[in-house]
LUMPAMAR-829526 format. One record per residue (C-alpha): residue number from 1; chain; x, y, z. Coordinates in pm, 1 decimal. Layout:
+-----+--------+----------+----------+----------+
| num | chaine |       px |       py |       pz |
+-----+--------+----------+----------+----------+
| NUM |      A |        X |        Y |        Z |
...
+-----+--------+----------+----------+----------+
//
This chain:
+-----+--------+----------+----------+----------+
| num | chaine |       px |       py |       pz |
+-----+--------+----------+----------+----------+
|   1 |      A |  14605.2 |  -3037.8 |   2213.8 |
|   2 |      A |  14719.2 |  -2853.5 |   1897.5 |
|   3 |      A |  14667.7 |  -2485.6 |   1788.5 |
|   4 |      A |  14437.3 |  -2405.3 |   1479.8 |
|   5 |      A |  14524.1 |  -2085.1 |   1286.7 |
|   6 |      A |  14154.3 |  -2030.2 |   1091.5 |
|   7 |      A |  14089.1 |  -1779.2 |    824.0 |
|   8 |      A |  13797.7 |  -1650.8 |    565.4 |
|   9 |      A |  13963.1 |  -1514.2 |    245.9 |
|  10 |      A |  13773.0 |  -1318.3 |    -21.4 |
|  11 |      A |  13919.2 |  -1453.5 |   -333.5 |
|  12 |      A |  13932.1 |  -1175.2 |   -624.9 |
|  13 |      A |  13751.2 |  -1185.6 |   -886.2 |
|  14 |      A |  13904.3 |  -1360.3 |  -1212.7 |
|  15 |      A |  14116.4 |  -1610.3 |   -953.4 |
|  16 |      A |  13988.2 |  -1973.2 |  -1073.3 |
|  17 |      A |  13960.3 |  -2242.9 |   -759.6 |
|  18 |      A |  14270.0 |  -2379.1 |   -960.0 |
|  19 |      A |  14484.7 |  -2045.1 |   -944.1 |
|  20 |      A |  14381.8 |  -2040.9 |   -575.0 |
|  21 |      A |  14493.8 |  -2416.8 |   -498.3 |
|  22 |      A |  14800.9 |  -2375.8 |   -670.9 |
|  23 |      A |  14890.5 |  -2080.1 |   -455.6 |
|  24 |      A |  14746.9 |  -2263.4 |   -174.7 |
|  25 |      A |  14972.8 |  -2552.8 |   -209.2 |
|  26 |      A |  15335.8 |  -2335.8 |   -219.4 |
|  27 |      A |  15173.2 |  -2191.5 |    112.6 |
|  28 |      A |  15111.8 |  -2510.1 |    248.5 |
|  29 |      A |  15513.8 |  -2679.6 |    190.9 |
|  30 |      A |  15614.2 |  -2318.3 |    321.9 |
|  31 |      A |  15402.4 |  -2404.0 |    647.6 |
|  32 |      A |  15485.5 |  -2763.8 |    714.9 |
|  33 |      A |  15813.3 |  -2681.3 |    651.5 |
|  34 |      A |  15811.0 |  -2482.4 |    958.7 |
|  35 |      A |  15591.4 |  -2676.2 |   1146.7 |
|  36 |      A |  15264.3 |  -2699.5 |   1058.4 |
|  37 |      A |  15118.8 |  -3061.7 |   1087.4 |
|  38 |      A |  14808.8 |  -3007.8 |    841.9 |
|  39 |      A |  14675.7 |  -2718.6 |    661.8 |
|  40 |      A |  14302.1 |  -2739.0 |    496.7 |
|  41 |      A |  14186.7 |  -2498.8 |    248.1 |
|  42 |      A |  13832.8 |  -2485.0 |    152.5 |
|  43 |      A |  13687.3 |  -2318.1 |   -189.7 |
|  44 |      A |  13294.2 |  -2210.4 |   -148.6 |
|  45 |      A |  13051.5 |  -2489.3 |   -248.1 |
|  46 |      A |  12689.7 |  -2451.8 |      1.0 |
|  47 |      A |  12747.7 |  -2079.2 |    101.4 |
|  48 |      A |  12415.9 |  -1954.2 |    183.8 |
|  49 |      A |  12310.1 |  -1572.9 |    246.7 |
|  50 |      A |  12216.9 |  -1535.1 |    624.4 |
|  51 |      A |  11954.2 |  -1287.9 |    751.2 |
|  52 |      A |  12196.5 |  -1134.0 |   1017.7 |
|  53 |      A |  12532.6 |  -1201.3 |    886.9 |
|  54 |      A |  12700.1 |  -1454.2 |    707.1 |
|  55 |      A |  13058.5 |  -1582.1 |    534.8 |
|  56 |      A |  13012.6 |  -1359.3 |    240.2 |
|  57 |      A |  12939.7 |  -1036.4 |    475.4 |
|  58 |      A |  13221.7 |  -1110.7 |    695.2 |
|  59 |      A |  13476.7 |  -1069.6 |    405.9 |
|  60 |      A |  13283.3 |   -764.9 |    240.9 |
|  61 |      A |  13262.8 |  -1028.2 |    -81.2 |
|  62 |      A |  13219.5 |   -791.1 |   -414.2 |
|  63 |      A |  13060.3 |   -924.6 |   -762.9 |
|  64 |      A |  13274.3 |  -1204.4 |   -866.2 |
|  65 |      A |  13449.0 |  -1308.7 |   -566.3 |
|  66 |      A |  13423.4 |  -1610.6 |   -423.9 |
|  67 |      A |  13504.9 |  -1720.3 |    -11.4 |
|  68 |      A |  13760.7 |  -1968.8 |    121.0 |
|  69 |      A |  13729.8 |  -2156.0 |    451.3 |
|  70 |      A |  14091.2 |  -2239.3 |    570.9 |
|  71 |      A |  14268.7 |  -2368.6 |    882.2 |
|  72 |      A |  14642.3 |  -2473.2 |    960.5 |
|  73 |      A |  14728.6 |  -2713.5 |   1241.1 |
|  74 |      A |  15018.1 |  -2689.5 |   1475.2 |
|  75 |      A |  15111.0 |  -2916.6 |   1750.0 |
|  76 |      A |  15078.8 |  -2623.1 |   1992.1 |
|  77 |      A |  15133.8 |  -2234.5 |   2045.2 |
|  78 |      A |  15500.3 |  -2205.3 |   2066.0 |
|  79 |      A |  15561.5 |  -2384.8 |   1785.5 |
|  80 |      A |  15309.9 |  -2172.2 |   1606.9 |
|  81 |      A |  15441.0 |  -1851.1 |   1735.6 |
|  82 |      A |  15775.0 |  -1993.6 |   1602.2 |
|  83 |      A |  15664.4 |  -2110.2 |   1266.1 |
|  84 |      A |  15446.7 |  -1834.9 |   1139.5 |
|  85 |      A |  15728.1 |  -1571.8 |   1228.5 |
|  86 |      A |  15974.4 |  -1774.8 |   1011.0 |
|  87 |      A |  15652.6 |  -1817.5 |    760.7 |
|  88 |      A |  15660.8 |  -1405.2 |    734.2 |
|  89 |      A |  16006.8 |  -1353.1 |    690.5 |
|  90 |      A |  16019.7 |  -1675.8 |    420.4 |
|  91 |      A |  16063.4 |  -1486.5 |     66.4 |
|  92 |      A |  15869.5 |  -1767.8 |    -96.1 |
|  93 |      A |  15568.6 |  -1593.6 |     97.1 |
|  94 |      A |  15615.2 |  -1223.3 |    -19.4 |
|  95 |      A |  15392.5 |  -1102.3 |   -279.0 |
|  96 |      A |  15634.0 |   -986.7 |   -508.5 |
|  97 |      A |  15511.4 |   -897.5 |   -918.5 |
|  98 |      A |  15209.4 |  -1126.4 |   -860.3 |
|  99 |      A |  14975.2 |  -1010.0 |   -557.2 |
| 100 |      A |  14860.4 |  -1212.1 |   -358.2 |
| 101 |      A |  14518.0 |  -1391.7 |   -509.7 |
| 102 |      A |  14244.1 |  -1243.9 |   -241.4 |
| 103 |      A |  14254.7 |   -937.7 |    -47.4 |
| 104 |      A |  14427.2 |   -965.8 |    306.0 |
| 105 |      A |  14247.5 |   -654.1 |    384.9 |
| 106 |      A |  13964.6 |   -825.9 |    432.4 |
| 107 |      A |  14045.4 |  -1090.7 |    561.1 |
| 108 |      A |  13957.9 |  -1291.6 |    874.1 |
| 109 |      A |  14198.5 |  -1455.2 |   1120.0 |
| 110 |      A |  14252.6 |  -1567.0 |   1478.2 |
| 111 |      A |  14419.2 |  -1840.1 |   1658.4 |
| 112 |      A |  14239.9 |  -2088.7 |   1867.2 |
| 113 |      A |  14303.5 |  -2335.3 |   2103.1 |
| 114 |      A |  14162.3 |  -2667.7 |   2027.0 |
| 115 |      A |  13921.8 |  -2807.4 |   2280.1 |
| 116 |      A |  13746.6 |  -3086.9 |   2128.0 |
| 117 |      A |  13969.2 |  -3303.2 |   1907.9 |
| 118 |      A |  13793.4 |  -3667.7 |   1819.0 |
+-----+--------+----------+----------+----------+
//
């Protein structure tokens, strides 16, 4: 079964859901290009506050930002391993004069192994 990469981004303040796509979609060629089979990035639409804890919480959200839902598909863990190491090292992924458009401080990640696929 494949590998999911998932993460919850807090997207700065100012960053439109077009600024965020377009940086989205240079991520995404970067990622198939080194294996990734699909990669889904999701801009806040039905967010709602919890009572315990919820999206925006997880991420620390300030006034303004806005939350991001995204996962990247691999066809297993080696060739994830693999790929994301060439991902960091890939200059087209460096932040360079422009930062990056959310704060990878706060962000969440993990890899998981995919259980139910259908």
């Amino acid at each position: 079964m494949a590998y999911i990469d998932g993460f919850l981004v807090p997207v700065r303040a100012g960053v439109t859901r077009e600024d965020y796509r377009a940086f989205a979609a240079l991520g995404a060629g970067v990622l198939k290009e080194h294996g990734a089979t699909r990669i889904v990035e999701a801009w806040e639409d039905d967010v709602p506050d919890g009572t315990v804890t919820d999206f925006r919480r997880s991420v620390q959200i300030a006034e303004g930002e806005r939350v991001v839902f995204s996962w990247i598909e691999w066809p297993d863990k080696a060739t994830r391993d693999q790929g994301m190491a060439k991902v960091m090292e890939d200059p087209r992924m460096q932040p360079g004069d422009t930062p990056f458009p959310f704060d990878g401080k706060r962000m969440i990640f993990g890899g998981f192994e995919a259980i139910v696929d259908e």
